[in-house]
N, C-alpha and C positions, 0 to 999 in steps of 0.2 A: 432685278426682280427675282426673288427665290421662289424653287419650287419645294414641294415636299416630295419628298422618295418614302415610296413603302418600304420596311423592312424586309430582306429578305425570306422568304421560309426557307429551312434547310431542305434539302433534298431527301427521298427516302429513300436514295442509295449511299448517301452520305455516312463516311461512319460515323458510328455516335460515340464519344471521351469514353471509356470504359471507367467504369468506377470499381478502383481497387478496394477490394475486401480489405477492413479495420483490423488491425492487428487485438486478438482479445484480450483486455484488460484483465491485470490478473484478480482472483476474487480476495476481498479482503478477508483477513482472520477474524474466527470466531469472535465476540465478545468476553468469552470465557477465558479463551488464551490471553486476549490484553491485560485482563483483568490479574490472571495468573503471574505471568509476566510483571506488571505492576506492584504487587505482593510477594512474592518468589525471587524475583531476583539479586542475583549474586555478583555482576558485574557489573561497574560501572562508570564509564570513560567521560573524561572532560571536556565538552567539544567548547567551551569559552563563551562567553555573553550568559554566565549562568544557567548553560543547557548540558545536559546529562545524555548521555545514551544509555540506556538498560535493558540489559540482557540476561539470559537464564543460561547457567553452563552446562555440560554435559553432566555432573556431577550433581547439580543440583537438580537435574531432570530425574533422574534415578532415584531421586528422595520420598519416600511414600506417601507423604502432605504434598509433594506437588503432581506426583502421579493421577493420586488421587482425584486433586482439584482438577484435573485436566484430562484424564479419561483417554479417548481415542486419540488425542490432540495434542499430544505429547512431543511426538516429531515435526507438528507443524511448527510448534511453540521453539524450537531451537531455531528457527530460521524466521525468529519476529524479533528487531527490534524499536525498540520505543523511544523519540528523542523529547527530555523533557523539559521542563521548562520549571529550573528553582524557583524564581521569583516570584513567579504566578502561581506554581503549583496545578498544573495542567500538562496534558500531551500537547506538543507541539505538533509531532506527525510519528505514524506508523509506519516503521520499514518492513515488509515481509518479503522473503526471496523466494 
């Protein structure tokens, strides 16, 4: 014959799992800078399966068309880059550091 058991309640001296704080996700780059970046840039590495990494160099950040384009967002734009995808002609994903 089985019985049923109630579930325990925990205790209210019991400690409770502490929930560790999320580490915060970093905020994505402006619109402006992908968009910069996508048009402006001057590097660009072959990572193979027809994907591109592009990037904007030091030198081409200095350039007064893309200072321009890019306003306060200059510095951030050196530390974005973008893996893209030839064949489809689309961003695959956005690296910002």
């Amino acid at each position: 014959m089985a019985t049923a058991y109630r579930p325990r309640r925990p205790s209210r001296f019991a400690p409770r799992p502490s929930k560790a704080p999320r580490p915060a996700a970093p905020a994505l780059p402006p619109a402006a800078v992908v968009d910069a970046v996508l048009r402006f840039h001057d590097q660009e590495q072959d990572q193979g399966g027809g994907r591109t990494l592009l990037r904007l160099s030091a030198q081409r950040l200095r350039d007064a068309e893309v200072r321009a384009a890019l306003g306060d967002h200059a510095a951030r734009a050196a530390r974005v880059s973008i893996l893209w995808n030839e064949r489809e002609g689309e961003i695959i994903r956005v690296l910002a550091a």
